[in-house]
Every structure is written in C-alpha cells, then in structure tokens.
Residue, then its C-alpha position, 0 to 999 in steps of 0.5 A: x747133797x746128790x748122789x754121784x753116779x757109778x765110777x767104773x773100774x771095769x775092764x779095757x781101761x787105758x794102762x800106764x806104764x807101771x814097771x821099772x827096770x832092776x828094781x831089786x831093792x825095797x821101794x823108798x820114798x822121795x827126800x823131803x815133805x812139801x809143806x803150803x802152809x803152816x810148819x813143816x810136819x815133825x819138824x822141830x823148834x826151840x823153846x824157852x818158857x822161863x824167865x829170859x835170864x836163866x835160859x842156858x844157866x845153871x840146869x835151866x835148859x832150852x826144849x823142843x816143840x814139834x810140829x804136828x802130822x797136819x803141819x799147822x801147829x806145833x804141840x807143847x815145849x818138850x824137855x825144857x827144864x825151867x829154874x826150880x827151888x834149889x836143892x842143897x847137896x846135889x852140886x847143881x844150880x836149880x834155881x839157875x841164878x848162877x850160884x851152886x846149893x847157895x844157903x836156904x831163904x834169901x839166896x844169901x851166901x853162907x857164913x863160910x863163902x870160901x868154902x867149896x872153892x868160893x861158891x855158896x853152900x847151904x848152911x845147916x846144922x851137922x848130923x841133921x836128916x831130913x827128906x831131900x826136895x823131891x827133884x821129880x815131876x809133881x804128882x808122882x812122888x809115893x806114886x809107883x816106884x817113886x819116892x822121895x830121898x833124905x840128906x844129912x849135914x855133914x860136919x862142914x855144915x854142908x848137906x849131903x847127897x841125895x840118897x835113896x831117891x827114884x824119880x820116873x823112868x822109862x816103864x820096864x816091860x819086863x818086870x810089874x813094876x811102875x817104872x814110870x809112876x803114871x799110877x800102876x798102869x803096865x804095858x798092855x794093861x787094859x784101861x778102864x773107862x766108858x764104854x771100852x774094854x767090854x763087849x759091846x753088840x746085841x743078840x745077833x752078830x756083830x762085827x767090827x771090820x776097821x779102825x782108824x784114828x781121827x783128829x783130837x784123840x777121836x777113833x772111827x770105828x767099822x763094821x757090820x750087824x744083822x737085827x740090832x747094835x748098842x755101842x754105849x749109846x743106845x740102840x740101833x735096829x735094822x730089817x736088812x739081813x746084814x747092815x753096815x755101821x760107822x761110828x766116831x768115839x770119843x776119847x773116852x770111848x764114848x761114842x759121839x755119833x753113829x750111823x747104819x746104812x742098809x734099807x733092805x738087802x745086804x752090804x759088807x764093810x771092807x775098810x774106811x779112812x779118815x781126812x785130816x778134818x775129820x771127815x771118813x769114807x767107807x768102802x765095801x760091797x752092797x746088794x741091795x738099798x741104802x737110801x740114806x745116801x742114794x745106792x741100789x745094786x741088783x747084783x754085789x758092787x762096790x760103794x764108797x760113801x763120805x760122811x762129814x765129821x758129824x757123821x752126814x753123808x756127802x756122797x756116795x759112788x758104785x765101783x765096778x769091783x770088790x774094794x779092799x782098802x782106802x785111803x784118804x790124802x792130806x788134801x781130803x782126797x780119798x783113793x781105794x783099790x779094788x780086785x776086778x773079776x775077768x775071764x782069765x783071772x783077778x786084775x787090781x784097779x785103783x781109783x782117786x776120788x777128789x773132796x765132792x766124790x768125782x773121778x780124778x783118775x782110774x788105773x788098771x795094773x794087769x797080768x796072766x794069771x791072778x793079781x789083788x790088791x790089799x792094802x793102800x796108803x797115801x804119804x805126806x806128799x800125796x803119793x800112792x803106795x799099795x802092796x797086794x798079791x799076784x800069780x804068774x806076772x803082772x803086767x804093769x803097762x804096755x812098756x812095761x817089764x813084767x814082774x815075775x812070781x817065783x813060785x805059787x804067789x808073790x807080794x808086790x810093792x808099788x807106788x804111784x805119783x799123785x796122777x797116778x803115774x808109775x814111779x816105782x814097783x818090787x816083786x817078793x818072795x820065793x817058790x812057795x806062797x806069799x801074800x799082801x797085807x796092810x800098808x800104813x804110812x807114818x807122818x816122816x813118810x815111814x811105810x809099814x807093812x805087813x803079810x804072810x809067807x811060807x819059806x825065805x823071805x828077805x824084806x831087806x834086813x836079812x832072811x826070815x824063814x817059815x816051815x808053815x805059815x807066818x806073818x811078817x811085819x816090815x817098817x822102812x824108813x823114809x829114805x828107803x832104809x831098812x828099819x827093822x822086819x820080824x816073823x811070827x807064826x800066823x794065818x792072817x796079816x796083822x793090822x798096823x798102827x805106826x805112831x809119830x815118833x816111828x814106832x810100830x803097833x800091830x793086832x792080829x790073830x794066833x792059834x798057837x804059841x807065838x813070840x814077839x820078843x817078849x818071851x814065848x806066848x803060849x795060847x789058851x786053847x781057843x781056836x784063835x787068840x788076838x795078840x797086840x804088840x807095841x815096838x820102838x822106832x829102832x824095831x825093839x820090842x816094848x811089849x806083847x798082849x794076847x788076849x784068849x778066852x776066859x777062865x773056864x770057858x776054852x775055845x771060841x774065836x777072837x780077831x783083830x779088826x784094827x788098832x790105833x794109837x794115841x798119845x794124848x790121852x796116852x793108850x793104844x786102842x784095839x777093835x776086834x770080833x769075839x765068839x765065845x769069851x775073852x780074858x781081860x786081865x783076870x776078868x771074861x767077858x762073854x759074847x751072845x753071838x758075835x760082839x765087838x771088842x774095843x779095848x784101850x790099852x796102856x801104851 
C-alpha cells in the first residue's frame, strides 16, 4: 500500500472552542458505554453449568460471566460451585441433592434417620481418623500452604469437623508464604520462561522506549538500536546511526514477529498503540530514510506508521511537530499529540487518523508562553482525553476563558469528543513546578494518571505535598469520583497499566529510598533503580518490586519503559533500559552497553 502524504499540524490551524467555565473539579466521564454489536464491555450474566436440578440446592450456586473489554464475548463462569462428592461432617449439602452429610455409597439414609433432627448423617464407626475430602480446588492440595484436614467419628457414629485444613486464600504480600497455592510464585516474583526475564540486545546500545498489551496475551514492544538487535530470535543488523524496532511477543515472551525501519539516518521511538485487532501504530522522530514504508525527512519530523498484526505496513504519515503519545480507538482509529515549535514558545497539536492513515481532524490548543502534550487516550466511547504541561495560560479557542498557571508550571486535563470538540478541561497545581505524564483509560472509562510535582497538589482526594520532586499517581473512576491518589519521591512519571477489574500497575524510576505502602524501599546505590507496584481497584497497596544493580556491581542506571498486565496467562509484564547490571531476585544480569530488560513478573 502506498504512502500517505504529510498530515500538517503546522501553525494558523483553525482553533475550537476548548475552555470551560468553572471547571473546578477532576474531569469525568460521561455515564454509559455505547455498545453496536455483541455484549456491553464488563458487563455481566449469569451462569450455571450443572446439572439444571441442582442449580440454587444445597452449596450449589449460580456464577457470573463478564464480557470481555472489546464487547464480543464473554469469558469463563466465575464463582459458580457445581455439586461435588459429599463431605461428611461439615453440615453442608455438597453434592446438592437436598439431603446434609447423607451415609457414604448409595446416597442412602443411615440406620439412624431421626438423627440430626431427621436429616441423613453419615455412618462410620467411632473414634475412626481418617483424611477429610479435601474441599479445595484440584491441584493444590500439598501445594504451598494447602493441605488436606482429618475427621474422627464421634461416639454417635457421626463424622467430626473438618480440622486442620488450608485451602487457598488470597496471596499475602506481606509474608513469603504461598497463600494461594499457585506453586511458590510471590507477589512480584520474577517468572521464569523464553526469552523474558534476561537482557536482551547486542553490542551497542539498545532501548526499549514503549510497551503495550495486544490481543490474546500478546505485547508489542518498542524502541530503538544502533549496529545489531537479538530479541530471542536471531539477529537484526542496521547501518543507520540509530534505527527503530517494533516487535510482537508472544505470551511466552517469545517473540512472534519483528521489524526495523531506518535505511539511513536517524529515527527516535516516542510511543506506540495497539487496535482491538492487533494492528499497532508507532510515532517518533526521523531524519533520514525508512524506505520500507515511504518516509524521507531532511530535517527532524514526525512519522506515524501502521503495521498489520503480523507486523506489514499499511502506511505511513509526516506531522509537522515532535509527537509525544498515541493512541488507538475502539474502531482501529488512532489519535497522536504533538508539541509545535513557534517563536514565542511550544503549543500542543493533536491529530485523528482514521483505519487507511487519512486526516479526520487536526487541533491546535494555544497559549503565551510554553504548553506540551504527554500523553493521550481514548475511552470506550472514542473520546479524547490528554494530560500535559503549560506555563502562563493556555489558550483553548477564540471564546474560550484561559487557564491560568499558578506558578512556574501547571498540569492540565482536557478531553475531546470524537470530532474533536471541546467538552471539558482542568488546570493544577500550585506556585511551584508540576508537570504531565501518562494517561491510561480502563475498560469502565477509569482514567489514570500520572507526573510530577514540587509543593501542594490535591488530585481530589485530599493534599499531598513534596519538599522536592515526587511522582503522582491518580486513578478516578468513571463518574468522576475519586478513586484514590498517592505520592512518591521521584524525578520522572511513572508508566501506567490499569487492569479490568480497576487495579493499577506502575514502573518508573527511583534514585532514593521510596515507599509505596509496602514498607520503605531503600535503593542499592545505583544512579536509578526501577521500582514496579501493583494496587486494587480501591487503591490498596498489593505489592512493590524495585529492581537495582547486582551483587557486587553498584552503580549503572536502570529505567522503566513500560508495564502491562495480564490475566491469562496471570503476570505483569515490565520493559525497560539497563546500563550496567540488574539484580533479578538473587541473580544479575549484566548489560554490554545499554540492553533491554522484559520481565514477567508474578501478578
């Protein structure tokens, strides 16, 4: 397919209305999820897959099946409990044929059938001991904490309690223990398997720059190298000076396709987005050739490029501009943000590119002084929603009231219908320095966000403050409640994942001690260190991982890239960069130059 021509997001673009009066709370989202086909996304039925009769009998109870994030299909019955062999002794009807700890073998009543106010007991002989049914899930019993129980017959030839027996429970973080029998893995464990948990590259340097989640436990994974690049898969040379690389992996880690674009020159990786259908666009910088998908730029320019899920370009565009993010609808759209270069200062552009690579719409959002995008995301009902950084005001139409900074920077907040209309925007932040981040959008319309700050900052659930430089983290929910905010000591924002049920993922970068809720985290020495936390949907902390330099080996740098989280198979994947060495629960892994780091880690 042919190339598309250059999509200009230069200067004297006609301006929309952009401001709202009295926006003096977080930015929400509307009520609802529109739905044209299939089931509506998270959405919820029942199910029943036993036997009809014993549906609401006994311990036999109906389950739910949820619809999947794209709205066409639903996953497996959840929480159902169909009848199973009866347990004696536990005043419970298991096998839900109405009858409580009826006698052993034929389901028939027991010589005594007055007894236990006329229900069946099972018969046995007294002061017998023997090893209770084990009532957990198949496959974990002797696994972790999980083990089975005894009973004895009591004197009224009755079986006894269950005693002694640990079925799984929701994993502890806190404490080394297998809570929840899954075979040893701890919260944050790194996961063995293929490729993932070593450094992958070649002689010179390599970086990963972004990460994403693609469809049936697939990641797409970004960045750039110069001389050669093994990702498990054999080798890939370039004679540019810097090349850019997107690859898919596959569940496993290993990796299913890969592809390198410069000819000659330079290019730059900023951000890349994956459609519901696999397909991925990438954005950066270029000067030079990529002849591969039709790109020439004799001075730095933007390029957006799509591949197919197998990795073969569809096309490819020029922005006027440095792109920062990009983001793909729930229609295969794909919508980037960039920073335009003028006289008086920076001005944030935003462009929507439809499934062939042409131009729906282009905006401009203007202002004195400095403004620049961050980040972009689309929600389920194809709106926009950006966060980024200004000085001075911003200027968002012709009509529209300015926003104000209170000091030397200010985050704002803004989203856009899918015309690109204004239809809501936040300033915040105090006298001192505050700056964008990542933005991600959950499946129920959830936004994260993240930045950094120096000072007061109120995301809406009460004050947190920074005598230096800190990170913060916001999620809210879809009706613009406040779901939860927290703060940590740190120079750069950190990545976001936000998972279906509501929970939170961030990787970013620490140099100093940090705590997350777990507990203080004091660093190793190096220069910076990754640090990877996982919160519930109520923003309780579950876990905290930092990873620093090996035993031995101090210093180095190690950054975050970009995390992603799965549930089946059940892990939370990490990309980053590592100069020097990294300590991987006891064993370290040491870099040439500057290599990639993928990790799967135990979710």
């Amino acid at each position: 397919m042919g190339a598309r021509g250059t999509t200009g997001l230069g200067p004297r673009l006609t301006l929309v209305a952009l401001g709202c009066a009295g926006c003096n709370a977080l930015l929400g989202l509307e009520d609802g999820i529109l739905v044209e086909e299939g089931c509506a996304p998270l959405s919820t039925i029942a199910c029943y897959s036993g036997p009809p009769a014993t549906e609401g009998i006994g311990a036999c109870q109906t389950g739910l099946m949820r619809c999947n994030a794209a709205g066409d299909g639903y996953g497996p019955c959840e929480g159902e409990v169909t009848p199973a062999p009866e347990r004696c002794g536990n005043a419970a009807d298991d096998d839900c044929d109405g009858a409580i700890d009826e006698a052993d073998g034929d389901g028939g009543r027991p010589e005594d059938p007055a007894a236990d106010g006329g229900s069946a007991v099972c018969a046995c002989a007294p002061g017998t001991v023997e090893p209770c049914p084990y009532g957990g899930p198949p496959g974990t019993v002797g696994v972790g904490a999980c083990r089975a129980g005894q009973r004895t017959c009591g004197l009224d030839s009755r079986w006894g309690a269950c005693a002694g027996e640990v079925t799984p429970r929701v994993e502890d973080c806190s404490t080394p223990a297998d809570e929840d029998c899954n075979g040893g893995w701890d919260c944050g464990a790194v996961l063995p398997g293929g490729p993932l948990g070593a450094l992958l590259g070649g002689a010179g340097q390599e970086r990963a720059r972004a990460l994403a989640a693609g469809p049936g436990g697939s990641a797409i994974l970004g960045g750039e190298f110069a001389g050669s690049l093994d990702l498990g898969a054999g080798q890939f040379a370039t004679a540019a000076e810097q090349d850019v690389f997107v690859a898919r992996l596959d569940p496993d880690g290993t990796v299913a396709w890969m592809r390198r674009f410069v000819t000659e020159g330079r290019g730059s990786l900023q951000a890349l987005a994956v459609d519901p259908e696999g397909n991925v666009a990438i954005t950066g910088e270029l000067v030079g050739k990529m002849n591969d998908v039709w790109l020439t730029a004799d001075a730095p320019l933007g390029f957006v490029i799509k591949l197919d899920n197998l990795g073969e370009p569809q096309w490819s565009a020029m922005l006027l501009g440095r792109p920062q993010d990009i983001a793909a609808s729930a229609r295969g759209e794909f919508v980037v943000v960039s920073t335009l270069t003028d006289p008086g200062g920076t001005d944030v552009a935003v462009a929507k590119l439809d499934t062939s690579g042409e131009l729906l719409w282009k905006r401009e959002l203007r202002g004195a002084g400095n403004q620049e995008p961050t980040g972009v995301a689309v929600d389920p009902r194809g709106d926009v929603v950006m966060t980024g950084t200004f000085e001075g005001e911003l200027q968002l139409g012709d009509n529209a009231p300015r926003l104000l900074s209170r000091g030397m920077s200010d985050v704002f907040l803004a989203k856009l219908d899918e015309r690109g209309e204004h239809i809501a925007s936040l300033a915040f932040g105090d006298g001192r320095l505050q700056r964008g981040g990542d933005i991600e959008i959950g499946p129920d319309g959830a936004i994260a966000l993240s930045g950094t700050f120096e000072g007061i900052l109120d995301l809406g659930g009460g004050e947190l403050f920074s005598e230096g430089m800190s990170a913060f983290v916001a999620e809210l929910g879809p009706a613009r409640e406040h779901r939860f905010s927290l703060a940590y000591p740190a120079e750069r924002p950190p990545r976001l994942a936000l998972e279906a049920d509501g929970g939170l993922v961030l990787a970013g970068d620490v140099d100093g001690p940090t705590h997350l809720g777990g507990g203080p985290l004091d660093g190793a020495g190096g220069d910076s260190e990754i640090v990877v936390a996982r919160f519930d949907a109520g923003g309780r902390h579950v876990w905290t991982k930092r990873l620093g330099p090996g035993a031995r080996s101090g210093g180095g740098r190690r950054s975050a890239a970009g995390v992603a989280s799965f549930v089946d198979p059940d892990h939370v994947l990490l990309a980053g960069t590592v100069e020097g060495s990294v300590d991987l629960d006891g064993a370290t892994a040491q870099s040439t130059a500057a290599d990639i780091l993928l990790l799967r880690l135990a979710r």
